[in-house]
OpenMM code with the backbone's topology and positions (N, CA, C; nanometers):
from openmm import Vec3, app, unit

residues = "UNK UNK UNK UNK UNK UNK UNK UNK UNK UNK UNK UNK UNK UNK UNK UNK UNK UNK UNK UNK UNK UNK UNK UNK UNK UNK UNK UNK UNK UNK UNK UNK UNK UNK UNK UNK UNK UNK UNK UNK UNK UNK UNK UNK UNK UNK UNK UNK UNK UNK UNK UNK UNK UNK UNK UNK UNK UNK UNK UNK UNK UNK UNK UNK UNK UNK UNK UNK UNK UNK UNK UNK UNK UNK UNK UNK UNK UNK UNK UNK UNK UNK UNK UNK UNK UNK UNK UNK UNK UNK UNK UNK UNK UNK UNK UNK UNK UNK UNK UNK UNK UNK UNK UNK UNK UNK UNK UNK UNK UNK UNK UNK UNK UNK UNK UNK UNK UNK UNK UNK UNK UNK UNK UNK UNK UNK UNK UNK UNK UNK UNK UNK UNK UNK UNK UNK UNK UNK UNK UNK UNK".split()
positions = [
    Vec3(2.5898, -4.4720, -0.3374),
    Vec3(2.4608, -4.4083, -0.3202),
    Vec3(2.4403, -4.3739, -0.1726),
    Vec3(2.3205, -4.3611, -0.1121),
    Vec3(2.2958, -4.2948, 0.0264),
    Vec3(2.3633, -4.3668, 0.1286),
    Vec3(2.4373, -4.3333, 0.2028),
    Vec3(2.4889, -4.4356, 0.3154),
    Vec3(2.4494, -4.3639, 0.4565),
    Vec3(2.4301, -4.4406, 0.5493),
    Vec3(2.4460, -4.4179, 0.6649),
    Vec3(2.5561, -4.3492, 0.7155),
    Vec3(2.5764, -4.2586, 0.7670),
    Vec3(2.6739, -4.1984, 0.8617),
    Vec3(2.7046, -4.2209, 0.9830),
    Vec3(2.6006, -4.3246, 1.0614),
    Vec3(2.6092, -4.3453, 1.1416),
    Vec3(2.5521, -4.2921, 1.2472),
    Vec3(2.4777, -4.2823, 1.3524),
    Vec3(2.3969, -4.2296, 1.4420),
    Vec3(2.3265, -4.1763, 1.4321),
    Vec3(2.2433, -4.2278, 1.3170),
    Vec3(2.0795, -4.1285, 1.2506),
    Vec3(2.1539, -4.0519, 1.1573),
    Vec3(2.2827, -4.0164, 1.1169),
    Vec3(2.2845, -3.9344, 1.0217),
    Vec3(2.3204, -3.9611, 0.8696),
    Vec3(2.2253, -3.9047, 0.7914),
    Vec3(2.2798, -3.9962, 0.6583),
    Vec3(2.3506, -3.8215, 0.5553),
    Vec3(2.3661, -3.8865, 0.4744),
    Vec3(2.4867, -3.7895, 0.3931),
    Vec3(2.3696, -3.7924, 0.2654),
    Vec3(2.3049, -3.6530, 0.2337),
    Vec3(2.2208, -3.5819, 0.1894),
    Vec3(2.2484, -3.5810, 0.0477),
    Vec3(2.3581, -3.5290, 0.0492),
    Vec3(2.4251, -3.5659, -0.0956),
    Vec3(2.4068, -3.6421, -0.1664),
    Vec3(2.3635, -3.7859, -0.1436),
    Vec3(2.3636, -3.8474, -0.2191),
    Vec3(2.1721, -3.9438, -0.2631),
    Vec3(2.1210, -3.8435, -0.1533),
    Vec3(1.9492, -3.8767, -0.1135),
    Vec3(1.9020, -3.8523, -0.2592),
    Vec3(1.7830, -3.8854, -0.3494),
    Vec3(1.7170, -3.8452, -0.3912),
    Vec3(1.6514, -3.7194, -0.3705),
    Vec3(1.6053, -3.6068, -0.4672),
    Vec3(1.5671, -3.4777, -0.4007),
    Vec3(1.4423, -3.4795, -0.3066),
    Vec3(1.3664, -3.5262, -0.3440),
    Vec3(1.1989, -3.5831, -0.2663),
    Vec3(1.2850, -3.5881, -0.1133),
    Vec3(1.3019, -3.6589, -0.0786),
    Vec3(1.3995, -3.7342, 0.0409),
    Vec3(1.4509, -3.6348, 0.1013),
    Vec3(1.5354, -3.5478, 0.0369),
    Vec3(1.6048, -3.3853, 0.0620),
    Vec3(1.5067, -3.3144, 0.1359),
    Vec3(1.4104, -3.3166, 0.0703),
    Vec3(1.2736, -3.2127, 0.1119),
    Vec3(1.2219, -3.2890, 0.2671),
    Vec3(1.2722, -3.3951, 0.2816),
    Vec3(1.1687, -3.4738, 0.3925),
    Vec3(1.2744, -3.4816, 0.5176),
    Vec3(1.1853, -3.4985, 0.6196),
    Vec3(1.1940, -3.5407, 0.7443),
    Vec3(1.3598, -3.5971, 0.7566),
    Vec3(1.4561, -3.6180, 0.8389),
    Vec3(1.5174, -3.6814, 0.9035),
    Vec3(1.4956, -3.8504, 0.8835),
    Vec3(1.3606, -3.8886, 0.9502),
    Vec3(1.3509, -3.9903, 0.9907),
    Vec3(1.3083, -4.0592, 0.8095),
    Vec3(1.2681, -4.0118, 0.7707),
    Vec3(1.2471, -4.0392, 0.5829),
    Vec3(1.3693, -4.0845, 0.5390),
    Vec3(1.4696, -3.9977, 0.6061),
    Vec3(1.6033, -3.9882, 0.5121),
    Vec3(1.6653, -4.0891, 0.5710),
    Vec3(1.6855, -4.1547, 0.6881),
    Vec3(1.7332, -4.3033, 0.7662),
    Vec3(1.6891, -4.4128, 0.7055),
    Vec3(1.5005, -4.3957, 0.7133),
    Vec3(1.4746, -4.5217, 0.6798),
    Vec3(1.4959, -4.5846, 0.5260),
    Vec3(1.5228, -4.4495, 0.4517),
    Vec3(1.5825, -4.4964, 0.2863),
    Vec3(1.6749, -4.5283, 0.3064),
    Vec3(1.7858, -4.4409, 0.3748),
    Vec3(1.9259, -4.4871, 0.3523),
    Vec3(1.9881, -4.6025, 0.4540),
    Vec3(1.8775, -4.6684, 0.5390),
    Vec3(1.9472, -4.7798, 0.5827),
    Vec3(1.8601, -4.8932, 0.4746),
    Vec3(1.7504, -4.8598, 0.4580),
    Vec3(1.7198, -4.9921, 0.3649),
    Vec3(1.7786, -5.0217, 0.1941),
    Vec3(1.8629, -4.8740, 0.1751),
    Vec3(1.8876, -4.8797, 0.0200),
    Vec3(2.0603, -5.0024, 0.0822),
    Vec3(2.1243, -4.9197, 0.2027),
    Vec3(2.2511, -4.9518, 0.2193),
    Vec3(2.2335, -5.1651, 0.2391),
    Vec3(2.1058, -5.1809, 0.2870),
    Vec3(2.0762, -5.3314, 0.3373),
    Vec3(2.0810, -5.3992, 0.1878),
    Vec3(2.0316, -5.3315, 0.1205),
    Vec3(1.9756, -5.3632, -0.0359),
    Vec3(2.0898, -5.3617, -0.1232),
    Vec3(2.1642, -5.3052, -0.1274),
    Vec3(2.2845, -5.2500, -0.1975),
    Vec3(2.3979, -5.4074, -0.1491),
    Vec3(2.4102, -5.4177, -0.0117),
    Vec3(2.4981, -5.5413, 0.0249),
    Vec3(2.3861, -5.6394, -0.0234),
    Vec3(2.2915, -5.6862, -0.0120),
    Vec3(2.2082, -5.7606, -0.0976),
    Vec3(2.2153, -5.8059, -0.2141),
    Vec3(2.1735, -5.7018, -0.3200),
    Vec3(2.1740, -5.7412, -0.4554),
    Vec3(2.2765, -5.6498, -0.5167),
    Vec3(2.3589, -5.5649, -0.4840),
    Vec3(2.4495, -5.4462, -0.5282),
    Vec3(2.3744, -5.3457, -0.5384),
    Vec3(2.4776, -5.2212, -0.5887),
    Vec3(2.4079, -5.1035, -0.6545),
    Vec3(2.3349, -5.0712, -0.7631),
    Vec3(2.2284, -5.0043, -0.7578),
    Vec3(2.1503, -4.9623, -0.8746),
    Vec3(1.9965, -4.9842, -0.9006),
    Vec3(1.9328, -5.0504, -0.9574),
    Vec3(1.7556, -4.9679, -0.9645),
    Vec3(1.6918, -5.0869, -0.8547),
    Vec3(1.7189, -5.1893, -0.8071),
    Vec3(1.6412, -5.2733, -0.7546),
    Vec3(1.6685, -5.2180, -0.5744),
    Vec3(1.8353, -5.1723, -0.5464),
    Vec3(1.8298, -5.1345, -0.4528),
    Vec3(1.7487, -4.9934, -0.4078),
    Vec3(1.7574, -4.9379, -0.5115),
    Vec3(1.6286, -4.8065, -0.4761),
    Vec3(1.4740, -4.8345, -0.4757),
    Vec3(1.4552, -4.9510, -0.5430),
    Vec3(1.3419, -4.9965, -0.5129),
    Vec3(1.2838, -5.0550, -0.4069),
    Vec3(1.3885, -5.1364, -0.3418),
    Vec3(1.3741, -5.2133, -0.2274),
    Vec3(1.3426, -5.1086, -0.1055),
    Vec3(1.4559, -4.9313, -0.1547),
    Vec3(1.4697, -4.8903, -0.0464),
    Vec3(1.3266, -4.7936, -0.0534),
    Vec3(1.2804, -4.7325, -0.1478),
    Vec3(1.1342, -4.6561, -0.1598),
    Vec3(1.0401, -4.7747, -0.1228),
    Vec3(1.0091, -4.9265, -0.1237),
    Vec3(0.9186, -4.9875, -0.0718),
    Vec3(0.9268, -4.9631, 0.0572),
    Vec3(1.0408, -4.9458, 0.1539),
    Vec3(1.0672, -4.9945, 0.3070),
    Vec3(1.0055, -4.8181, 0.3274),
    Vec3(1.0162, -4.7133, 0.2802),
    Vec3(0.9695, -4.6036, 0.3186),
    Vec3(0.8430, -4.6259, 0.3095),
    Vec3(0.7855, -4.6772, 0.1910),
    Vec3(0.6510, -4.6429, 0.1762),
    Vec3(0.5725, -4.7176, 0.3363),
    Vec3(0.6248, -4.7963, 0.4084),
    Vec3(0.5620, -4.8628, 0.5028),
    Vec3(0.5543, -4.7163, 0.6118),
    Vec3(0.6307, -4.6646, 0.5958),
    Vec3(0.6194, -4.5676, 0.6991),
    Vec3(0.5794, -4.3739, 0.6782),
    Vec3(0.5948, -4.3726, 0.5269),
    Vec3(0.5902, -4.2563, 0.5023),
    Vec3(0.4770, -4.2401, 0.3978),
    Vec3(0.3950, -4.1235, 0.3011),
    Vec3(0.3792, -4.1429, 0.2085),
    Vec3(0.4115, -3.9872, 0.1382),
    Vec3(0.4271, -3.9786, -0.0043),
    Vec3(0.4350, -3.8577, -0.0471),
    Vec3(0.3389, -3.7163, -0.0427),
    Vec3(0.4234, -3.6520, -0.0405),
    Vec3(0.3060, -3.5380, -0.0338),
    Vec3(0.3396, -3.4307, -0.0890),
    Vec3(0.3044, -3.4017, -0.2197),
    Vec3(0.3414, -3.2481, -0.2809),
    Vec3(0.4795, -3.3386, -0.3304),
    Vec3(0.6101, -3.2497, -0.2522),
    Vec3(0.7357, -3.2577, -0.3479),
    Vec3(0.8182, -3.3124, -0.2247),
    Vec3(0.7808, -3.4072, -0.1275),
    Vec3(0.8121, -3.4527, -0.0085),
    Vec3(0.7405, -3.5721, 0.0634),
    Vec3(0.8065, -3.6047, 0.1375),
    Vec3(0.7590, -3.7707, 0.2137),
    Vec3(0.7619, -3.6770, 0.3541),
    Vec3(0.5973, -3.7596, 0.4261),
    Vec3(0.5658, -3.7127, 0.5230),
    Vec3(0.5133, -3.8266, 0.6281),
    Vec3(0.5332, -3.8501, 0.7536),
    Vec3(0.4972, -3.9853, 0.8194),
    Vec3(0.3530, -3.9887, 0.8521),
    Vec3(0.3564, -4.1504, 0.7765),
    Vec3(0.1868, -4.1664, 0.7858),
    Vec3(0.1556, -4.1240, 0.9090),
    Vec3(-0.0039, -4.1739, 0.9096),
    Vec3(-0.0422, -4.1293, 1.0895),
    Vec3(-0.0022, -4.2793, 1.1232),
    Vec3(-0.0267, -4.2374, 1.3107),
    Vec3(0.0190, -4.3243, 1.3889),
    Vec3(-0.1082, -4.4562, 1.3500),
    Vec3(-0.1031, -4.5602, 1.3340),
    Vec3(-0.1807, -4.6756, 1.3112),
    Vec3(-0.1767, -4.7359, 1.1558),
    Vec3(-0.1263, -4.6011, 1.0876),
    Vec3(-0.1731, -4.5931, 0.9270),
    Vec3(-0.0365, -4.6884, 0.8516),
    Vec3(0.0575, -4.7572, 0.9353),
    Vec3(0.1850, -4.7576, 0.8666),
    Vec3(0.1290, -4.8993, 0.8070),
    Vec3(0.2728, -4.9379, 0.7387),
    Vec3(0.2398, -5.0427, 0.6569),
    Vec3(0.2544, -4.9969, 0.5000),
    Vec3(0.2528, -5.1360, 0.4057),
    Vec3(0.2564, -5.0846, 0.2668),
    Vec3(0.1625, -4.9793, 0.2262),
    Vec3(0.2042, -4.9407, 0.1096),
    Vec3(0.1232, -4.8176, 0.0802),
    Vec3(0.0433, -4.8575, -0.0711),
    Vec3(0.0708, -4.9342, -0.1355),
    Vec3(0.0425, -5.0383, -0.2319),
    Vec3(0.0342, -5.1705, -0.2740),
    Vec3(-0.0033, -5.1920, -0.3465),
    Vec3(0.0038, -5.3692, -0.3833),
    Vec3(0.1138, -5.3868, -0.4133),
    Vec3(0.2011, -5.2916, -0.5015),
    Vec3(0.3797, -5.3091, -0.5365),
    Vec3(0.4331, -5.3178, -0.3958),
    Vec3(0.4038, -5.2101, -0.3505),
    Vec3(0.4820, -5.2391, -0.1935),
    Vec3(0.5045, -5.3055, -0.1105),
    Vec3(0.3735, -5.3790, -0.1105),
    Vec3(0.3437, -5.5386, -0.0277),
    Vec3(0.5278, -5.5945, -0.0962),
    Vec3(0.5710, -5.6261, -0.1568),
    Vec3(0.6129, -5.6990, -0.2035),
    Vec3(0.5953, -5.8136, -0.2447),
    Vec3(0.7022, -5.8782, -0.2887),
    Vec3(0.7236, -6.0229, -0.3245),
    Vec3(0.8288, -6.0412, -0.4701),
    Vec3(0.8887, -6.1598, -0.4235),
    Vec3(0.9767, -6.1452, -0.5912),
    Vec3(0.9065, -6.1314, -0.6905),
    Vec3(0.9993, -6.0787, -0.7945),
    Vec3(0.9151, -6.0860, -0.9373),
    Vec3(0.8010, -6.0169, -0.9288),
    Vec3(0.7357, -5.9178, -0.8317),
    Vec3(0.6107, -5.8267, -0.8335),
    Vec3(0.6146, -5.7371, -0.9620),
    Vec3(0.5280, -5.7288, -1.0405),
    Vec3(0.4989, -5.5813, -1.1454),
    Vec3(0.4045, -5.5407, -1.1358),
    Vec3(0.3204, -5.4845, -1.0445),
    Vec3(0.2480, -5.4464, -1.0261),
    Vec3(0.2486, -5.3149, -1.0147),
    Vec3(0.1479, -5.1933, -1.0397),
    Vec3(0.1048, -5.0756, -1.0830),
    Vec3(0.1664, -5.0125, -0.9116),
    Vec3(0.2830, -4.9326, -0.9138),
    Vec3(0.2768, -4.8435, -0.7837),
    Vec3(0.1823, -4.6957, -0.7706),
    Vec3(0.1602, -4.6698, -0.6740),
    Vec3(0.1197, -4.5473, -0.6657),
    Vec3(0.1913, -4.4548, -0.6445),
    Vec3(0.3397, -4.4445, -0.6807),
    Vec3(0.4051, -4.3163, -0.6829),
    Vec3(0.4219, -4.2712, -0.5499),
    Vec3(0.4243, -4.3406, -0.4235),
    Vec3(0.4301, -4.2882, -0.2937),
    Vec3(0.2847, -4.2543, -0.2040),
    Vec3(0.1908, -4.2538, -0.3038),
    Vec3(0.0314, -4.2303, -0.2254),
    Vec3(0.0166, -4.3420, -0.1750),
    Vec3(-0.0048, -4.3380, -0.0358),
    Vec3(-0.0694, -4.4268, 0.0351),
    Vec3(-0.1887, -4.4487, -0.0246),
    Vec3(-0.2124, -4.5552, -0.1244),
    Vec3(-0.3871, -4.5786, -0.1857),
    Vec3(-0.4400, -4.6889, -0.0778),
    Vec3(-0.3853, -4.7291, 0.0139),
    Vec3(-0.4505, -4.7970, 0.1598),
    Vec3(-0.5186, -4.7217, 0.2553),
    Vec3(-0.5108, -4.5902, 0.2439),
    Vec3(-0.5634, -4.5198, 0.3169),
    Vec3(-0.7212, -4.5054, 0.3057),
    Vec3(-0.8222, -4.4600, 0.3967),
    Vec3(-0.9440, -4.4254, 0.4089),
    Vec3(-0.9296, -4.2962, 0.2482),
    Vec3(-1.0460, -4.3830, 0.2495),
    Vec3(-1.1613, -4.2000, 0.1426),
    Vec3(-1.0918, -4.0719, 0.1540),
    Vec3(-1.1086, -4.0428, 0.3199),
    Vec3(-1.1199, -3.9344, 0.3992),
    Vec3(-0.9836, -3.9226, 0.3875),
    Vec3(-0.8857, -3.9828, 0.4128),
    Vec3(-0.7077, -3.9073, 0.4108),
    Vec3(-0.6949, -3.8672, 0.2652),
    Vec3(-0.7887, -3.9879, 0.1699),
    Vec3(-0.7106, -3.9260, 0.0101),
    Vec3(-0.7951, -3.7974, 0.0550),
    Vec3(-0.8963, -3.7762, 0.0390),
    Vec3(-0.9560, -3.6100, 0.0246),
    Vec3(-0.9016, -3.5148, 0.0702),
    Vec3(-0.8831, -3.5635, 0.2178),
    Vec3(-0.8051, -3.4437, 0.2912),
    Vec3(-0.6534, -3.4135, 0.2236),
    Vec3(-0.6166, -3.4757, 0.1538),
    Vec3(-0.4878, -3.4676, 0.0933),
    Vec3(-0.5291, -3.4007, -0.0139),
    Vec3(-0.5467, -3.4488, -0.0728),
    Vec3(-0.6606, -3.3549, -0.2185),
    Vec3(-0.6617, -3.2203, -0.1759),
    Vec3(-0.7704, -3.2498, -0.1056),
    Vec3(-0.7916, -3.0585, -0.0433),
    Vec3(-0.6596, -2.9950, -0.0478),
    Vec3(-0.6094, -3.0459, 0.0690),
    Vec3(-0.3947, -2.9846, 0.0781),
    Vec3(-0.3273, -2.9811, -0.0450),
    Vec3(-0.3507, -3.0063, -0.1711),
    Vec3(-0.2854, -3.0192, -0.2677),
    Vec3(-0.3831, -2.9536, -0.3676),
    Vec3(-0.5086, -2.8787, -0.3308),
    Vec3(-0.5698, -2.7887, -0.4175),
    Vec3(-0.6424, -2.8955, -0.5542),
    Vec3(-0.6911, -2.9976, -0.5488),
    Vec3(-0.6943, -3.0881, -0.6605),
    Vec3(-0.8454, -3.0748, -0.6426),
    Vec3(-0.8882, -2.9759, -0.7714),
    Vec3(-1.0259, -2.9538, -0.7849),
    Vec3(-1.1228, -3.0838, -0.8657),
    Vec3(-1.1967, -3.1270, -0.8156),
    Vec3(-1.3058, -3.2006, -0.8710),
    Vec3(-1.3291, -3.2987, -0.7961),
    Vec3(-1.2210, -3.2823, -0.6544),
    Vec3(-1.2205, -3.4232, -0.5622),
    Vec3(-1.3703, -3.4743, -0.4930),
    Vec3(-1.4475, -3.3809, -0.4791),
    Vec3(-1.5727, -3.3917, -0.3960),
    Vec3(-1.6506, -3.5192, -0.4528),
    Vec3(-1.6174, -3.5277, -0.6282),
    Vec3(-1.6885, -3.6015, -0.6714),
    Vec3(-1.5941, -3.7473, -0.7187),
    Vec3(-1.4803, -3.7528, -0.6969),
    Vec3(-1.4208, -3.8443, -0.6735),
    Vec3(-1.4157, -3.9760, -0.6501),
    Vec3(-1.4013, -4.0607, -0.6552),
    Vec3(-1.3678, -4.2017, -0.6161),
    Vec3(-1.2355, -4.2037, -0.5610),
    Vec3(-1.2085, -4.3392, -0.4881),
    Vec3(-1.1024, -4.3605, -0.4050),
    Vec3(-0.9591, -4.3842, -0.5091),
    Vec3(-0.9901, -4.4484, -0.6415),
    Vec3(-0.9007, -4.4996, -0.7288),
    Vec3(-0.8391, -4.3474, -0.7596),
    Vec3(-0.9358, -4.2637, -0.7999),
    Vec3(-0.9277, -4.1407, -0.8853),
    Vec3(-0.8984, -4.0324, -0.8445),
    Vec3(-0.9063, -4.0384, -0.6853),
    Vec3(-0.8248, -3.9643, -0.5776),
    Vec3(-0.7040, -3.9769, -0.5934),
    Vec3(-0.6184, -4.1271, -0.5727),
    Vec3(-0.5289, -4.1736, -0.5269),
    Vec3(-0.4350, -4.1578, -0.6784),
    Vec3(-0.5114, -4.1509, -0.8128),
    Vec3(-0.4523, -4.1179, -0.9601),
    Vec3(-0.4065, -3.9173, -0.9123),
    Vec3(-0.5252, -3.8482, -0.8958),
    Vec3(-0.5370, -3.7138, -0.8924),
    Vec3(-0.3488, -3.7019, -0.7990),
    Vec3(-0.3832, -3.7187, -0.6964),
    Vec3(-0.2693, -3.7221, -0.5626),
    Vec3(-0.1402, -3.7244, -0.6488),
    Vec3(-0.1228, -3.8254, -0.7315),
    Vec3(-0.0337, -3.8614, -0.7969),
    Vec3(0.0162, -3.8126, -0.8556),
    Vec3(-0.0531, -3.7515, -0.9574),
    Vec3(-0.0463, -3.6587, -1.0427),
    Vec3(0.0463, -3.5060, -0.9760),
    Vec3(-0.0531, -3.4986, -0.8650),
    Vec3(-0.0588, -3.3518, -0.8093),
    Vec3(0.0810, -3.3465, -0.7439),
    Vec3(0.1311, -3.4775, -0.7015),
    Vec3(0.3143, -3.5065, -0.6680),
    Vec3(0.3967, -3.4971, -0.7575),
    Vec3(0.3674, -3.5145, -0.8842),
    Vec3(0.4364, -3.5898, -0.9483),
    Vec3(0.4639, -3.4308, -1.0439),
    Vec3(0.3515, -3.3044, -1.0555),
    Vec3(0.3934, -3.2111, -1.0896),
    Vec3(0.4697, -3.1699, -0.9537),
    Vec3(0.4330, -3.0881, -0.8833),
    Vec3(0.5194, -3.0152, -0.7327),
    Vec3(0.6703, -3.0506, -0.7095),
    Vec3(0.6883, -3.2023, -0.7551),
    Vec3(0.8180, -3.2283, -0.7779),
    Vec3(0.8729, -3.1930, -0.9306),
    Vec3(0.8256, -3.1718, -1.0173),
    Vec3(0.8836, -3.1252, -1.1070),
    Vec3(0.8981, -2.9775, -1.1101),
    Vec3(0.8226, -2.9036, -1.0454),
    Vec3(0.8694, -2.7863, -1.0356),
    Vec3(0.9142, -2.7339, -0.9179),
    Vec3(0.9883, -2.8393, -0.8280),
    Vec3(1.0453, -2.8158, -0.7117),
    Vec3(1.2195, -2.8385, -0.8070),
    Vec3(1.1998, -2.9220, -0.8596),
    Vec3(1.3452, -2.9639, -0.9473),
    Vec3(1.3658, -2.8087, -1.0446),
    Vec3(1.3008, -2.7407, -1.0784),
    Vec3(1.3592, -2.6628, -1.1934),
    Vec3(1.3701, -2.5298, -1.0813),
] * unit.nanometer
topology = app.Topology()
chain = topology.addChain("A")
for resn in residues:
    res = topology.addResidue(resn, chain)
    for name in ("N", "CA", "C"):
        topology.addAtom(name, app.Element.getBySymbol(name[0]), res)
């Protein structure tokens, strides 16, 4: 799966597409935490998990791409993310739901997600989700 290349550069090929779409620095911090994870527990769904938690501290999704939180904003992006063994807890798909009101909206807005004005923070952070979770499906076809 994703490996390091060595000097910031990771080998694309083998990124998730989301990841493809993102930043440089997106594409390191997966592929050194999937490669940490991988000598860890081996290959396969726990190491991609381990390695989308270690992003979510620094990135969150946006549309059909991972974009770096703001400066102060880092950290988990969920209660799944927090970690801990044995966690099952509900992820948010890459939305930072730690964020202020005001970032889900303003994200909302950027993602055209009509009815946000009247919104709640939960129902933002569902909408967001949603609104990723299509953009990447029709970034894939």
């Amino acid at each position: 799966m994703p490996k390091s290349k060595g000097k910031g550069q990771v080998d694309e090929q083998e990124l998730p597409d989301t990841l493809k779409r993102s930043d440089a620095k997106a594409q390191r911090t997966y592929a050194k935490a999937h490669d940490a994870a991988a000598q860890e527990y081996g290959e396969g769904q726990r190491a991609h998990r381990v390695a989308y938690a270690a992003l979510k501290h620094t990135h969150e999704k946006v549309g059909d791409h991972w974009e770096p939180k703001a400066a102060g904003a880092k950290g988990p992006s969920d209660k799944q993310a927090e970690g801990g063994r044995n966690t099952a807890r509900k992820t948010a798909g890459g939305v930072d739901a730690n964020a202020s009101k005001q970032h889900l909206y303003d994200l909302a807005k950027r993602l055209d997600i009509s009815g946000r004005s009247t919104m709640s923070k939960d129902e933002l952070v569902q909408a967001i989700e949603k609104a990723n979770n299509r953009k990447t499906a029709k970034a894939r076809s």
